[in-house]
C-alpha positions as CSV (number, residue, x, y, z in Angstrom):
1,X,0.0,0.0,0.0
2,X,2.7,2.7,0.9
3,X,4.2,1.5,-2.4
4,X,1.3,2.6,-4.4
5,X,1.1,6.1,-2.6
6,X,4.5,6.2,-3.2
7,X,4.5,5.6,-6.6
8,X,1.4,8.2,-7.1
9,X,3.3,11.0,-5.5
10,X,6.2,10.6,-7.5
11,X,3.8,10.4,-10.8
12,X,2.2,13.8,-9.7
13,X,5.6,14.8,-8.9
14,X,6.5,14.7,-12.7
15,X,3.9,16.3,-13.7
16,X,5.2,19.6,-11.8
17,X,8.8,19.8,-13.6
18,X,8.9,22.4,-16.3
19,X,9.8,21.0,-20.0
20,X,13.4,22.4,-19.7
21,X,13.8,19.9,-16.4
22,X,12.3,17.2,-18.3
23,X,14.5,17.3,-21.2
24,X,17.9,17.6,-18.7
25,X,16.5,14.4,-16.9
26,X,16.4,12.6,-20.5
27,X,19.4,13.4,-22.2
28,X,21.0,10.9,-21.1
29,X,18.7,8.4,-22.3
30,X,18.3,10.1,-25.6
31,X,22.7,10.6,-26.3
32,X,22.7,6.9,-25.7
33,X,20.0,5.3,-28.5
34,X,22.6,5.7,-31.6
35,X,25.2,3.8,-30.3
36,X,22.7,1.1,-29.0
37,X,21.2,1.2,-33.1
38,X,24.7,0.9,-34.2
39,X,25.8,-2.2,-32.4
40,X,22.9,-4.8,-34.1
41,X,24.5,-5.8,-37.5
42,X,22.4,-6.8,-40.3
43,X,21.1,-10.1,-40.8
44,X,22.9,-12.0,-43.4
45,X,21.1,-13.2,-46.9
46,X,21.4,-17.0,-47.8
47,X,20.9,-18.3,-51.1
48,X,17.3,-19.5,-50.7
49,X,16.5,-16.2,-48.9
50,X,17.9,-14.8,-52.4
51,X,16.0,-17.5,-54.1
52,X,12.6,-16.9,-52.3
53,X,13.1,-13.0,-53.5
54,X,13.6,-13.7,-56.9
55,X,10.5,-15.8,-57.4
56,X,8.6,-13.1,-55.2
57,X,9.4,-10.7,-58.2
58,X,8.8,-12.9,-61.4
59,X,5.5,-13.5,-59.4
60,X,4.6,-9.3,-58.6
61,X,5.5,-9.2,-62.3
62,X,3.2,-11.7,-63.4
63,X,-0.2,-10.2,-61.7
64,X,1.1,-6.5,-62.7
65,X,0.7,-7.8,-66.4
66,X,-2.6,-9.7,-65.5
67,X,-3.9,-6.5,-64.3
68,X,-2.8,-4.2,-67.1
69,X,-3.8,-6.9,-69.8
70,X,-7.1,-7.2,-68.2
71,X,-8.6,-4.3,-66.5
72,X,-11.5,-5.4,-65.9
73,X,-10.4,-8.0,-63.0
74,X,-10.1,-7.2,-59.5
75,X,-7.9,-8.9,-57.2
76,X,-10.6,-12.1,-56.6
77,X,-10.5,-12.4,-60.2
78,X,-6.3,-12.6,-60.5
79,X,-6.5,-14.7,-57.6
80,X,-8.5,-17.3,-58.7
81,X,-6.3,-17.6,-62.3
82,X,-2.9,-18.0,-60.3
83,X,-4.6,-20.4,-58.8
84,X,-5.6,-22.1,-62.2
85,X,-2.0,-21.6,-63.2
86,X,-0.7,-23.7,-59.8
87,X,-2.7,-26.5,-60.6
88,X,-2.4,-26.5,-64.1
89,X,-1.4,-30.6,-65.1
């Protein structure tokens, strides 16, 4: 219980600091985010994450062309003939 007060007091407490106090009482937080960005590397790409990408884009390329050949269709429409084309024997 004496917790809770105390944590109540201190949250009305914060609320009476000017902006200028606030920003002095985070600058040290803020100075330290680009060096915490800057120590994550990248993530490598494999050669069936390349893969996967490649057919992603011969696929984006393939319903662009649906679309402009055929305006009339909406997206059910394209849908439906990819999935003609994937079972296609």
């Amino acid at each position: 219980m004496v917790a809770l007060i105390l944590t109540l007091l201190g949250a009305l407490r914060s609320g009476l600091h000017s902006r200028p106090d606030l920003a002095l009482q985070t600058l040290p937080f803020a100075s330290s985010w680009p060096t915490y960005g800057a120590r994550s590397s990248r993530p490598r790409l494999h050669t069936i994450d390349r893969a996967f990408w490649l057919v992603l884009s011969e696929t984006r390329r393939l319903i662009r062309q649906m679309a402009e050949a055929n305006v009339g269709w909406g997206a059910p429409r394209i849908h439906g003939e990819l999935l003609k084309l994937g079972s296609a024997r």
